[in-house]
C-alpha positions as CSV (number, residue, x, y, z in Angstrom):
1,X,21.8,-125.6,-44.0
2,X,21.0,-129.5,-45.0
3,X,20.0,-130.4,-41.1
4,X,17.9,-126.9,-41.4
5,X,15.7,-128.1,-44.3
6,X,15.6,-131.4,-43.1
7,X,14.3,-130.7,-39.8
8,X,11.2,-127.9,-41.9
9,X,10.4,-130.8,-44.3
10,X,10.0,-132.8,-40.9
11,X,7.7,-130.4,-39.8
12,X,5.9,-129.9,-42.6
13,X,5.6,-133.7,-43.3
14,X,4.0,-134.1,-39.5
15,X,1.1,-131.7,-40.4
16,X,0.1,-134.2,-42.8
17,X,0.8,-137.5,-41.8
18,X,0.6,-138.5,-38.1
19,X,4.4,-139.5,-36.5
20,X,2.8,-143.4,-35.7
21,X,2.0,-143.7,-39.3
22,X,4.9,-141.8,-41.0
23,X,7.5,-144.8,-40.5
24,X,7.2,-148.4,-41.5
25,X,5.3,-150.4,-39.8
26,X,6.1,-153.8,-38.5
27,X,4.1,-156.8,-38.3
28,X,3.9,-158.3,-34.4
29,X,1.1,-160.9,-33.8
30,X,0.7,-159.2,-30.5
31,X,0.4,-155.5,-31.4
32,X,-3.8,-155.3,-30.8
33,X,-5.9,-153.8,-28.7
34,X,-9.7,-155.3,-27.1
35,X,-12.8,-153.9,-28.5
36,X,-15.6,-154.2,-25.9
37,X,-19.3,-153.8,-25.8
38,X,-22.7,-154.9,-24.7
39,X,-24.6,-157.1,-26.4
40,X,-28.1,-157.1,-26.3
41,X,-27.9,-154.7,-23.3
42,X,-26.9,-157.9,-21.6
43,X,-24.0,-159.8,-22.6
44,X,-20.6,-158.4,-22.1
45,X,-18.1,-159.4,-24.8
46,X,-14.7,-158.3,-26.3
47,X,-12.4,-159.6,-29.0
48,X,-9.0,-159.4,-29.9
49,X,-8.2,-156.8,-33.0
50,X,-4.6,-156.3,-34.2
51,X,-3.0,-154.0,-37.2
52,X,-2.4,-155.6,-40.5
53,X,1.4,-155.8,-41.9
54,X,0.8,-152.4,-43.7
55,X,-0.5,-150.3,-40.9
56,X,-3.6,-149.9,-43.6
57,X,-6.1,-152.0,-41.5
58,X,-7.4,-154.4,-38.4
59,X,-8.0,-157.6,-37.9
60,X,-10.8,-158.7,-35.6
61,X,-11.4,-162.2,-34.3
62,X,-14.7,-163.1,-33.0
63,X,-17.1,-161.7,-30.0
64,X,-16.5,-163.8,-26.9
65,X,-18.9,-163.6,-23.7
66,X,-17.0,-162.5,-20.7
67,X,-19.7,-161.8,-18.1
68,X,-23.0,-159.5,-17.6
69,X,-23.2,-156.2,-18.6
């Protein structure tokens, strides 16, 4: 009867808060992703972003040139 409940408050509890979110996150310098865009319809640039400690937020570092757009 516990595993029964546990596995509907499971359920329930994933309607509301997404799985990635739901656990604790930790806090790798290399868990990021690039943001890209065009710059002035000309410059192509990215930077590096990565999730704070909490999960809560990003960190961005500055746009750097990588070519034409």
């Amino acid at each position: 009867m516990r595993k029964l409940l546990d596995n509907t408050a499971d359920r329930v509890l994933g309607l509301f808060v997404p799985k990635a979110r739901a656990g604790a996150c930790a806090c790798f310098p290399g868990d990021g992703y690039y943001q890209y865009r065009c710059y002035q319809g000309q410059l192509n640039q990215r930077r590096w972003c990565n999730y704070n400690c909490l999960c809560s937020g990003v960190n961005c570092g500055g746009w750097v040139t990588i070519g034409d757009c």
